[in-house]
C-alpha positions as CSV (number, residue, x, y, z in Angstrom):
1,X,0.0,0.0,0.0
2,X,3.1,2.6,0.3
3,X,3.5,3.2,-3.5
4,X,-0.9,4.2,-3.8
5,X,0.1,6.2,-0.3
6,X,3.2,8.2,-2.1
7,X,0.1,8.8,-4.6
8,X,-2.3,9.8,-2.0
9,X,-1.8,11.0,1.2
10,X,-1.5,15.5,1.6
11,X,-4.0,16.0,-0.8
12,X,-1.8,14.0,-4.0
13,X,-5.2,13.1,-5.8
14,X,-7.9,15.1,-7.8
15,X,-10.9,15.1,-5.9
16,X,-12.8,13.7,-8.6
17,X,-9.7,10.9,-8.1
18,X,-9.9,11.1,-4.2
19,X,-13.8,10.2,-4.4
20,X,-13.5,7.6,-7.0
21,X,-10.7,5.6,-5.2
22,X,-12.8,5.7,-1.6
23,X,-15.8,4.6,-3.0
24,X,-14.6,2.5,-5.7
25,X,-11.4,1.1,-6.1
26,X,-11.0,1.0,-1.7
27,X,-14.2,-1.0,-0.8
28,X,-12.4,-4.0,-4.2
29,X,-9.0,-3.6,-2.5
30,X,-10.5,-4.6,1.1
31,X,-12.1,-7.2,0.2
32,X,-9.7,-8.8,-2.1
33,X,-6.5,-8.0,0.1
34,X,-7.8,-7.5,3.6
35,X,-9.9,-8.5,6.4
36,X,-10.3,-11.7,8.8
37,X,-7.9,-14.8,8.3
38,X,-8.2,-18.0,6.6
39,X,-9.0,-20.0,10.2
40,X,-11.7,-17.6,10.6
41,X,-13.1,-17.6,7.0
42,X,-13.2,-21.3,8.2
43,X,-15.1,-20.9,11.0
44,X,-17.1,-19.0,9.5
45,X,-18.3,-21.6,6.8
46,X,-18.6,-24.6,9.1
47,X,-21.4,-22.5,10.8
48,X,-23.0,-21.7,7.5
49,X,-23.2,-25.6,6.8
50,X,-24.2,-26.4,10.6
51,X,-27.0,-24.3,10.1
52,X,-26.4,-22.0,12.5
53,X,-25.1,-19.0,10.3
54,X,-27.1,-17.8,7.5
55,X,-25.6,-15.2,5.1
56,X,-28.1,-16.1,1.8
57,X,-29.7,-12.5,2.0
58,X,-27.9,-11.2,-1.1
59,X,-26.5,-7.5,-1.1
60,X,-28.3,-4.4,0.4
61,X,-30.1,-6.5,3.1
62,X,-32.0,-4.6,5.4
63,X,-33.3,-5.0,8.7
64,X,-37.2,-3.4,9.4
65,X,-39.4,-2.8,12.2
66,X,-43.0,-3.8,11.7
67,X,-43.9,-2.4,14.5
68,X,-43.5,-1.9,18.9
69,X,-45.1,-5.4,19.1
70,X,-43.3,-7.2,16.1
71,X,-40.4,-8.8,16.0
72,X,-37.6,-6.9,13.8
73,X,-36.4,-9.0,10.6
74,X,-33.9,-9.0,7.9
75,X,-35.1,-9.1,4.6
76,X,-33.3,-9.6,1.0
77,X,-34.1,-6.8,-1.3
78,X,-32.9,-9.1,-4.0
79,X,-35.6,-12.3,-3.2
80,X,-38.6,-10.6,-1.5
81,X,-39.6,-14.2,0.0
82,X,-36.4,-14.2,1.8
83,X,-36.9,-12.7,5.5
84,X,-36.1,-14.0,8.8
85,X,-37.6,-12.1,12.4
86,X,-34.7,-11.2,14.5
87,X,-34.2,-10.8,18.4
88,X,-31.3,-7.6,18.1
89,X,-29.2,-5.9,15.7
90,X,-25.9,-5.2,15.9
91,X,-23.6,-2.8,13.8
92,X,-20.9,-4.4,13.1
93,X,-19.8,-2.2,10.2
94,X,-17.1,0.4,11.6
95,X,-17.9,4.3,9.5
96,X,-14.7,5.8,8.3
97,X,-13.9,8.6,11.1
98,X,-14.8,12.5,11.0
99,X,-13.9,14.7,13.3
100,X,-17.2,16.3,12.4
101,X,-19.5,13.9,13.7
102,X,-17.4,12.7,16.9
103,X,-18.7,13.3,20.1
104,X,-15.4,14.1,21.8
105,X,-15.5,17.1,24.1
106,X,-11.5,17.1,23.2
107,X,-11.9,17.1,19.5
108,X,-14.8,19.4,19.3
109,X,-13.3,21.9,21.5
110,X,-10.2,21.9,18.8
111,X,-11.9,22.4,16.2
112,X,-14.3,25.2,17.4
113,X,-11.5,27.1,19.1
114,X,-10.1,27.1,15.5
115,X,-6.4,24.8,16.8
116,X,-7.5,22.5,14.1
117,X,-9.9,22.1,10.7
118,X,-11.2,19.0,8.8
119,X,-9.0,18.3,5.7
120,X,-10.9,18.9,2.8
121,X,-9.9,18.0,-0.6
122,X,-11.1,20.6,-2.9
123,X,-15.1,20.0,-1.9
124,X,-14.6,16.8,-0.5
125,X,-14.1,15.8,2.9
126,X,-12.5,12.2,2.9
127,X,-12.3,12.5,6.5
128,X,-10.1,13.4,9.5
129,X,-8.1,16.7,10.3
130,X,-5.4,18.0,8.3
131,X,-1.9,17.6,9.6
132,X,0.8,19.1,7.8
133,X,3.9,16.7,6.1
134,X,5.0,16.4,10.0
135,X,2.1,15.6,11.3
136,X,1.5,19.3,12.8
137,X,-1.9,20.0,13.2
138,X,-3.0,22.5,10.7
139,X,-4.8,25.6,12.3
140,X,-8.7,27.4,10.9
141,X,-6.1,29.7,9.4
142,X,-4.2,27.5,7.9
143,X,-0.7,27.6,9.0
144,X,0.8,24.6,11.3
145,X,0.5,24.4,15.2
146,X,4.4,23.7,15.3
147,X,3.6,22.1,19.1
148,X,0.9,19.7,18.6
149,X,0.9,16.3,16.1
150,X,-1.8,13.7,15.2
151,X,-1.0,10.4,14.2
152,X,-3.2,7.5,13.0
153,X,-7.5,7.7,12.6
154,X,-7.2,11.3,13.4
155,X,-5.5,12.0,9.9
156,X,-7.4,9.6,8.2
157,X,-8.1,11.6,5.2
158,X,-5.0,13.6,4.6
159,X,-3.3,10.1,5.2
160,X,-4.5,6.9,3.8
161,X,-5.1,3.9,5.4
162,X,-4.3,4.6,8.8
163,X,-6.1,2.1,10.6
164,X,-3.5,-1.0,10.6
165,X,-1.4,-2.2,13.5
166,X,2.4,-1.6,13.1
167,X,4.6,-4.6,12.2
168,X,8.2,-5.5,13.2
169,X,10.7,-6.2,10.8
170,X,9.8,-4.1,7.9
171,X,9.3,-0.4,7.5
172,X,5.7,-0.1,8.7
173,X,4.5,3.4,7.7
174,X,2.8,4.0,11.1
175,X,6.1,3.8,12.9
176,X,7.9,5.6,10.6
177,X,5.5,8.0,10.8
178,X,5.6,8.2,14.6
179,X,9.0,9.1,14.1
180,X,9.0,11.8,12.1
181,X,7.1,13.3,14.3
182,X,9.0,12.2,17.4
183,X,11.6,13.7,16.0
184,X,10.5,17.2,15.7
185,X,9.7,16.7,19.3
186,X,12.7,15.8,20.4
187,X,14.7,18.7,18.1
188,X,12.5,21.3,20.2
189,X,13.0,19.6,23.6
190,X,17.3,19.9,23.1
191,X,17.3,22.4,21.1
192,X,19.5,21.1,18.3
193,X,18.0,21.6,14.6
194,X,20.0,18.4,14.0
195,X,19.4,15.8,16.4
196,X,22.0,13.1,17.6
197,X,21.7,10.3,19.3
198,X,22.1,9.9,23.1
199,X,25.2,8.9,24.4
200,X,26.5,7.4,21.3
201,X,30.4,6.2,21.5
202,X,32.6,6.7,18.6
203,X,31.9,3.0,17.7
204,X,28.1,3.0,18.1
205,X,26.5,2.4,14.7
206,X,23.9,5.2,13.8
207,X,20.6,3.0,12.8
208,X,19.4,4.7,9.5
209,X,16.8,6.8,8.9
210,X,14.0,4.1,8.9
211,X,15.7,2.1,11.5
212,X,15.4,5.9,13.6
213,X,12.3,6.0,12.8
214,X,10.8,2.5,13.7
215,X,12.6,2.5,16.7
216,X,11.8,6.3,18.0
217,X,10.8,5.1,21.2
218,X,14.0,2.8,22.8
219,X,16.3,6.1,21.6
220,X,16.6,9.1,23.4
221,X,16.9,11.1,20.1
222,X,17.5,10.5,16.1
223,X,20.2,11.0,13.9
């Protein structure tokens, strides 16, 4: 996924592009490339043929009310015939993250007292704040908050494909990303424009830039 992020993320797409690639060419990718493992996919099927699962409701299924005294059900809009009553619904679908809609007292208070603003992509809003190539949050006016930094779902939107968990022994974005920004932290904290590392003797071997990065957090600062 790095080469479509060198493509994407900090606004890299038309939004005519942007839209297309979220609504199109994403939801293909996920399904094809992503999601739960073969043991579950397993698991999954063996309940199907047990009888216990049933998943035959075709695309756009819906689940109605009749009514306070009726039992809900989920119907196929595909095979009318096909409807089952229910005892409860969950949602197990997880909505892409805006800081618009989220109740956090945190988040709302930044954006109305103007320390951060959605990321919009022309007239689209793909989601998440906007965070500047350091991951600076990006003020109501515009210009970076060089203090403050937002990693991960909050930047979903300016970044892509935020929401996977770091990996060891390769050059996981999210880490490298992390330390980028820990970085910039840790050039205001000493001082230095160029940072060093701690306590490094003349025959300590300075990890390069991605090792840095990946390993921001057992270093006391970055070459």
């Amino acid at each position: 996924r790095d080469n479509l992020r060198a493509a994407i993320d900090f606004g890299g797409l038309t939004e005519a592009s942007h839209r297309w690639l979220l609504s199109e060419f994403a939801p293909i990718m996920n399904r094809i490339a992503v999601g739960p493992p073969v043991s579950r996919i397993a698991e999954m099927l063996a309940l199907i043929e047990a009888g216990v699962l049933d998943a035959g409701f075709g695309p756009g299924a819906e689940c109605r009310s009749a009514g306070s005294d009726e039992p809900m059900r989920v119907a196929s809009v595909q095979w009318p015939e096909c409807s089952v009553a229910v005892d409860a619904l969950i949602k197990a679908r997880i909505s892409m993250h805006s800081p618009a809609d989220d109740a956090s007292p945190l988040l709302r208070s930044l954006l109305d007292a103007g320390y951060v603003r959605l990321f919009q992509n022309g007239s689209f809003h793909p989601g998440g704040i906007e965070v500047s190539r350091d991951f600076n949050w990006v003020s109501a006016r515009g210009t970076a908050v060089d203090n403050a930094w937002s990693l991960g779902i909050p930047t979903e939107g300016v970044k892509w494909y935020t929401f996977v968990v770091p990996r060891s022994g390769v050059n996981s974005t999210a880490l490298v990303d992390a330390g980028r920004a820990v970085s910039k932290m840790l050039s205001m904290v000493t001082g230095e424009t160029t940072l060093r590392l701690a306590q490094v003797t003349e025959t300590s071997s300075v990890p390069s830039p991605e090792y840095a990065s990946a390993f921001a957090s057992l270093y006391g600062a970055l070459s």
